[in-house]
C-alpha atoms as a printed R data frame, in Angstrom:
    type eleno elety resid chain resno       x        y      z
1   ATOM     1    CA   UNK     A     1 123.849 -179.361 14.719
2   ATOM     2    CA   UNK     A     2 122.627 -182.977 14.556
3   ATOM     3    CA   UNK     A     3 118.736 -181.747 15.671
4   ATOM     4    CA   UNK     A     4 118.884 -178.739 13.372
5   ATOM     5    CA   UNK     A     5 119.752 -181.042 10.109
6   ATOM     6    CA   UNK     A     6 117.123 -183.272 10.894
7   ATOM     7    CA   UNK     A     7 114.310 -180.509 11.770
8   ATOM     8    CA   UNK     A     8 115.451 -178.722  8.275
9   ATOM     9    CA   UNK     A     9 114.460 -182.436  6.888
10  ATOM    10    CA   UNK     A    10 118.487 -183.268  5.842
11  ATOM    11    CA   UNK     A    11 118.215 -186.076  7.636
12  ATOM    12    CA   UNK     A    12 120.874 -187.710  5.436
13  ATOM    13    CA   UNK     A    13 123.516 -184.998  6.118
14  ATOM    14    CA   UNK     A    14 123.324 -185.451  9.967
15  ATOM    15    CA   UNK     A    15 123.480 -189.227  9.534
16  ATOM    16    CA   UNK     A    16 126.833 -188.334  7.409
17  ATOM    17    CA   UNK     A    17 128.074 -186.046  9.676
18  ATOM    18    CA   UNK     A    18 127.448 -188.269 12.881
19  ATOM    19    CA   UNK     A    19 128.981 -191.111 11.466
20  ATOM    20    CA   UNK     A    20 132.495 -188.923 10.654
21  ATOM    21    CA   UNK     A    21 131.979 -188.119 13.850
22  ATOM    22    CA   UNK     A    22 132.407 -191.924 15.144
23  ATOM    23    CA   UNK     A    23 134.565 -192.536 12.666
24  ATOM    24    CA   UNK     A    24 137.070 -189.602 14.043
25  ATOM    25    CA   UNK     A    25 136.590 -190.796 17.150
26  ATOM    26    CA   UNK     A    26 138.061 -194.537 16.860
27  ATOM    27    CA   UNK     A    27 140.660 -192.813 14.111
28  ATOM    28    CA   UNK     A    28 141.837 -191.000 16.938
29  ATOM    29    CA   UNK     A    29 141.607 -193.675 20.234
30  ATOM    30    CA   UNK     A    30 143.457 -195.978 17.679
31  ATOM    31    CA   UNK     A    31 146.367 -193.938 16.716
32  ATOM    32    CA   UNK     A    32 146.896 -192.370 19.850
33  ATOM    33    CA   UNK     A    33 146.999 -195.679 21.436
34  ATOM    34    CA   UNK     A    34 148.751 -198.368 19.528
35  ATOM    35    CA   UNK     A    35 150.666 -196.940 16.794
36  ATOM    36    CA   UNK     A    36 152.125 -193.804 18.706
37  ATOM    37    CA   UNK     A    37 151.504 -195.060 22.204
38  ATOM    38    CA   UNK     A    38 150.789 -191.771 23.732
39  ATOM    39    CA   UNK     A    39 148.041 -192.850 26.476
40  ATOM    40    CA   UNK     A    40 144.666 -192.135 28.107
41  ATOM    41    CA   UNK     A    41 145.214 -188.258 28.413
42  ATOM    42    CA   UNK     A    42 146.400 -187.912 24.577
43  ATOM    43    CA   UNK     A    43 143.409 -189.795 23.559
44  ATOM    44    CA   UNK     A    44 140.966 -188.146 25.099
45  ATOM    45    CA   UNK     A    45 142.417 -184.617 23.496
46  ATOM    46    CA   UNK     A    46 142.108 -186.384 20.219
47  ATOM    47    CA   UNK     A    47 138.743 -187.221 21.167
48  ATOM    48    CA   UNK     A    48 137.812 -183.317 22.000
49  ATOM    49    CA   UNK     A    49 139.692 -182.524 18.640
50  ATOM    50    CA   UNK     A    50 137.508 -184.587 16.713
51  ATOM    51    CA   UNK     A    51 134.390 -183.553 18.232
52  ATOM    52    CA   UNK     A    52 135.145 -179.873 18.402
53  ATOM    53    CA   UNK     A    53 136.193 -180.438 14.796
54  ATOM    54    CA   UNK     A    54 132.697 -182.100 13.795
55  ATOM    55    CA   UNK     A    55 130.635 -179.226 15.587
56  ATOM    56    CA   UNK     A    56 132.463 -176.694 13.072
57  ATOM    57    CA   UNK     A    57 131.394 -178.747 10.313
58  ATOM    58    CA   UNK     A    58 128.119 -179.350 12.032
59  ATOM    59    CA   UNK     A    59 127.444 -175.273 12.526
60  ATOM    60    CA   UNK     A    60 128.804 -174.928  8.623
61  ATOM    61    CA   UNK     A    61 126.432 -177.572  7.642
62  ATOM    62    CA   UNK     A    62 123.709 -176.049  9.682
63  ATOM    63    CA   UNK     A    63 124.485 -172.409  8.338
64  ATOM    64    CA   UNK     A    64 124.621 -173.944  4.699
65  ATOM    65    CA   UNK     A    65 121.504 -176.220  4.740
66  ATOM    66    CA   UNK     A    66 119.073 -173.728  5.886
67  ATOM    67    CA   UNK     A    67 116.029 -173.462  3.958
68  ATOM    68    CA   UNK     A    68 114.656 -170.275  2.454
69  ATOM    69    CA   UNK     A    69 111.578 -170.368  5.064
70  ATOM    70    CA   UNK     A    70 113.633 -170.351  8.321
71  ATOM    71    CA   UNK     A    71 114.766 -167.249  9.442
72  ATOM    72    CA   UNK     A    72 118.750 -166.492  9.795
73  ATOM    73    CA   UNK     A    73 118.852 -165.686 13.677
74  ATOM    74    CA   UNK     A    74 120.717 -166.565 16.146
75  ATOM    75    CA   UNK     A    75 119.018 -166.442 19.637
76  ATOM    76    CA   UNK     A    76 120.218 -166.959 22.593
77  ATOM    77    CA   UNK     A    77 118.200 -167.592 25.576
78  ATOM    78    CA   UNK     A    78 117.489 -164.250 27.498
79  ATOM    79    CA   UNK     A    79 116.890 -164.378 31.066
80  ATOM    80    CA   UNK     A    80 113.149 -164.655 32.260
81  ATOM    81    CA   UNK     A    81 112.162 -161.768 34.944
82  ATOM    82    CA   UNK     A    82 109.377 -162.682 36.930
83  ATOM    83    CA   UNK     A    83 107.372 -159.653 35.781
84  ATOM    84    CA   UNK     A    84 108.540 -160.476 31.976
85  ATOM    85    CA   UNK     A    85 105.158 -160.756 29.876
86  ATOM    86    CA   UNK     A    86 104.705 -164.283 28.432
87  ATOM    87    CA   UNK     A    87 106.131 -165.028 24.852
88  ATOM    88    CA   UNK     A    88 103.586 -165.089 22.485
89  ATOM    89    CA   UNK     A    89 104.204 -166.538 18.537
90  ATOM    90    CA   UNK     A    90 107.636 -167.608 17.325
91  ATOM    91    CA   UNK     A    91 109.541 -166.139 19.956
92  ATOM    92    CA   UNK     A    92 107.764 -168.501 22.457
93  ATOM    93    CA   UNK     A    93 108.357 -171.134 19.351
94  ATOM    94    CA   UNK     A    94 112.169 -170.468 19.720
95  ATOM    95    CA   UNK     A    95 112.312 -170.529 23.987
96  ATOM    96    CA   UNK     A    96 110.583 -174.041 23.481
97  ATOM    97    CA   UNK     A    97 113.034 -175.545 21.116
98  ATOM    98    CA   UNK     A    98 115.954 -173.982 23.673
99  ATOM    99    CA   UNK     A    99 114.630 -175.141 26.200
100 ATOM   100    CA   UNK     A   100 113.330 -179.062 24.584
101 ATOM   101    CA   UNK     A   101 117.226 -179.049 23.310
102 ATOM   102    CA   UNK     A   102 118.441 -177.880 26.674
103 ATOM   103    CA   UNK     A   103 116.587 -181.132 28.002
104 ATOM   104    CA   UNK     A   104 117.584 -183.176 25.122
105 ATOM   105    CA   UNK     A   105 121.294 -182.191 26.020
106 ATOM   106    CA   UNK     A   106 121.041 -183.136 29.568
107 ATOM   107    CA   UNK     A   107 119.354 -186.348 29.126
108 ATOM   108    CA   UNK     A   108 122.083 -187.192 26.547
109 ATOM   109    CA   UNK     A   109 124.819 -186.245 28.820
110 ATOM   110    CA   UNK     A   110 122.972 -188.193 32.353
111 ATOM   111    CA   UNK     A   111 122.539 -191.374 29.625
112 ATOM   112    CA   UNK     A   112 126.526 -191.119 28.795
113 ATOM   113    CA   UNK     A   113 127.177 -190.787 32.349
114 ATOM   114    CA   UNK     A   114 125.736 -193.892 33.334
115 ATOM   115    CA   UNK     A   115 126.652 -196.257 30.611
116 ATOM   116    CA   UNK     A   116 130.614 -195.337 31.827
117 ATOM   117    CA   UNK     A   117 129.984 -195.659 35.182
């Protein structure tokens, strides 16, 4: 949801909503783990809540924010035969930005990976 705020230019309401995200995150570490000494495997739930709780309010944002000029569809990447014909215009627009997030995504998760290992 992050990407799509900043590529509709709302640059300021991904910054916002990626800092509640952080936020929501210690919140939740903290309490789990001091005050209400739960442990490692309620803190990590908390963590999930928080973040599954920020991607609603990431998609609402997105669905909100949209500008008049961008069209209200939701794709999902279809399956490339080998005797498909090649995309031409805005759908091949739309498979490149799935597939540049797609990369972006696992990139982010390979860079988390090996800053906790």
């Amino acid at each position: 949801a992050s990407s799509v705020l900043c590529g509709y230019q709302h640059v300021r309401v991904a910054s916002v909503l990626n800092g509640l995200l952080a936020v929501a995150d210690v919140l939740a570490f903290y309490v789990t783990l001091f005050p209400l000494e739960m442990g490692l495997p309620v803190a990590g739930a908390a963590a999930a809540g928080s973040c599954y709780a920020t991607a609603v309010a990431g998609l609402l944002m997105v669905v909100r924010k949209t500008p008049s000029e961008a069209r209200r569809v939701v794709v999902c990447c279809p399956v490339r035969e080998d005797d498909a014909p090649e995309p031409v215009g805005e759908q091949a627009s739309i498979l490149s930005l799935a597939y540049d997030s797609l990369n972006i995504l696992i990139r982010s998760i390979l860079l988390s990976g090996s800053v906790f290992s």
